[in-house]
TORLUMPA-677158 format. One record per atom (N, C-alpha, C): residue in one letter; x, y, z. Coordinates in steps of 0.1 Angstrom, whole numbers, plus 5000, padded with zeros to 4 digits. Each point is the difference from the previous one (the first is absolute). Last residue first. Example, Ala and Ser with C-alpha at 12.3 -4.5 7.8 and 13.67 -1.06 7.14 Angstrom:
<rs>
S512849785071S500950115000S499250115008A500349434999A499150125000A500950125000
</rs>
This chain:
<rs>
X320044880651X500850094989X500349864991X496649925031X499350134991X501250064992X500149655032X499549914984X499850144996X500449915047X499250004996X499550004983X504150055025X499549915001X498649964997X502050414987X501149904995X499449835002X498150405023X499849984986X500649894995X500850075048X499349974998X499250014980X504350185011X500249855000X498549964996X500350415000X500450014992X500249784996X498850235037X499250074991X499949904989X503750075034X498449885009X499050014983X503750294999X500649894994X498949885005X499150425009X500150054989X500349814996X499950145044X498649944994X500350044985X503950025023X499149894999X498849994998X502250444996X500649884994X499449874999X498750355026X499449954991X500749964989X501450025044X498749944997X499649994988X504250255005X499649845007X498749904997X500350504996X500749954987X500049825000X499350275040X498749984988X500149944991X503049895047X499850074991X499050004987X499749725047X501350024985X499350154996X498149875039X501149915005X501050014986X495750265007X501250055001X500949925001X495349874985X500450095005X501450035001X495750014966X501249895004X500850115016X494750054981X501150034996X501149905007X495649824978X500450055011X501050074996X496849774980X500850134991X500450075017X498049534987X499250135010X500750134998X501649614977X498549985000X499650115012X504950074984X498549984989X499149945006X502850125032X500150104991X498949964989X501049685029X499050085009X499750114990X503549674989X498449964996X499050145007X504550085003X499350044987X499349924994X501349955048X499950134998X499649994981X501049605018X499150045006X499450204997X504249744985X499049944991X498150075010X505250105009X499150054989X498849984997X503549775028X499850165006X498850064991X501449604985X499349965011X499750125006X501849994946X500449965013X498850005012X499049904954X500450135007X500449905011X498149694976X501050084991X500950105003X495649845017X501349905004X501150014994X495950204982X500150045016X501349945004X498249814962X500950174994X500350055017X498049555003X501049984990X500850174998X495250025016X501149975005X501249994998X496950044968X500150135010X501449975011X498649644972X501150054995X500150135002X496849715023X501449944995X500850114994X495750084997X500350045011X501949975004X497749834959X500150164996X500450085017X498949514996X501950024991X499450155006X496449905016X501149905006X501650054995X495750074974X500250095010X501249965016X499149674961X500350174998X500550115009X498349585014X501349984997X500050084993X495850025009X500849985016X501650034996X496849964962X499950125006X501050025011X498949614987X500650064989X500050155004X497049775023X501449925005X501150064991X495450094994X500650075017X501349964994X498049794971X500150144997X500450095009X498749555005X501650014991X500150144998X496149925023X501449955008X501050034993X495850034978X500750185010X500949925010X498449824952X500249935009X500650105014X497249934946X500550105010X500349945014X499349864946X499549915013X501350155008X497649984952X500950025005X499849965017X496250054961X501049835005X501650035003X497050364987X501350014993X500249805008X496950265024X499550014985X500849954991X501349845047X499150134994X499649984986X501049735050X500149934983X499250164994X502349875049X499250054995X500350024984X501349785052X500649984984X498850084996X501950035050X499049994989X500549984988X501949985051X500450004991X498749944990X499550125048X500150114991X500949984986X500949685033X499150145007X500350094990X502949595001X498550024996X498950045002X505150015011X499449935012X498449984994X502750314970X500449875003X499449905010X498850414997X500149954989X500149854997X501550295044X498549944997X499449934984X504250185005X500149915005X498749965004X499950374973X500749894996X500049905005X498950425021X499249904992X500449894992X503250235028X498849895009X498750004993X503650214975X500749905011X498849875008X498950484981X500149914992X500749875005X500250305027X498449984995X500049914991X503750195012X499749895011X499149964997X501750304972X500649895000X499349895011X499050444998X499149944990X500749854999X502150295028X498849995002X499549904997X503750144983X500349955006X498749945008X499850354968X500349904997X500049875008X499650445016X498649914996X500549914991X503750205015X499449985012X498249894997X503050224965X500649875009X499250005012X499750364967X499149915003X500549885006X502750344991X498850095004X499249915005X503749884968X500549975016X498350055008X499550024955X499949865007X500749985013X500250454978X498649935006X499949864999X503750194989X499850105014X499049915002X501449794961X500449985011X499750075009X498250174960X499649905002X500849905011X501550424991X498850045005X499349845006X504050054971X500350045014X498550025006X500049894957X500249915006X500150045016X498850364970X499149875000X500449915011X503450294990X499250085010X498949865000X504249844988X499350094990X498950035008X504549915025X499249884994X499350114988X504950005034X498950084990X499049934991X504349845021X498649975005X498950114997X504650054984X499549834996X499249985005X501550445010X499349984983X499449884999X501450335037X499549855002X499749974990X499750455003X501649985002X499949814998X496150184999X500450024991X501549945000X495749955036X501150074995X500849974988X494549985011X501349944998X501150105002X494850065024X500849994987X501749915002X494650215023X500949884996X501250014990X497750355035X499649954993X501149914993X500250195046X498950014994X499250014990X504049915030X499549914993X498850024995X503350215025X500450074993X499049864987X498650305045X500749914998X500649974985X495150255011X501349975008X500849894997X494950264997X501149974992X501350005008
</rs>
């Protein structure tokens, strides 16, 4: 145990970015997952475009005479997860440039910050990185 990040919370003093614990949870962990996000983006990316190129695009007729098509389904998927990364970033770009590396490192690896600002500093912005990422993401 060490440092002063060893469990998550809001500051209070910061009223207008104060989210409802739920919500603040559901942005920590979509910043958490940007990386496999980002991932899955490519994957999906280059099935799709094989989709397209006619590798692997099936029609299949179920029980329901509903016609399933896993290109359009990759592909709907691709531009979801496309906006929902979009708009991790978008909150990243927000903070200043000195910031934005340290209280990504803070929430997805729960690094400590280091010395170039003050604590209060930091987590001011990841209070307001938090707070944006919600906002963009449609959860306030």
């Amino acid at each position: 145990i060490g440092g002063f990040m060893s469990k998550e919370w809001q500051q209070k003093k910061l009223k207008e970015y104060v989210l409802p614990k739920t919500v603040y949870y559901q942005a920590l962990w979509a910043v958490r997952d940007l990386e496999r996000m980002r991932e899955t983006l490519i994957e999906l990316n280059d099935d799709v475009e094989e989709g397209l190129n006619g590798i692997g695009f099936d029609r299949k007729i179920g029980n329901t005479n509903t016609i399933s098509m896993p290109t359009e389904k990759k592909a709907i998927r691709l531009v979801n997860l496309a906006e929902k990364i979009k708009n991790i970033e978008n909150a990243i770009n927000l903070m200043p440039e000195e910031y934005q590396k340290g209280v990504l490192n803070n929430v997805i690896n729960k690094e400590l910050y280091d010395n170039s600002a003050h604590e209060n500093t930091w987590k001011k912005w990841k209070q307001r990185f938090i707070y944006n990422v919600a906002k963009n993401l449609g959860l306030i």
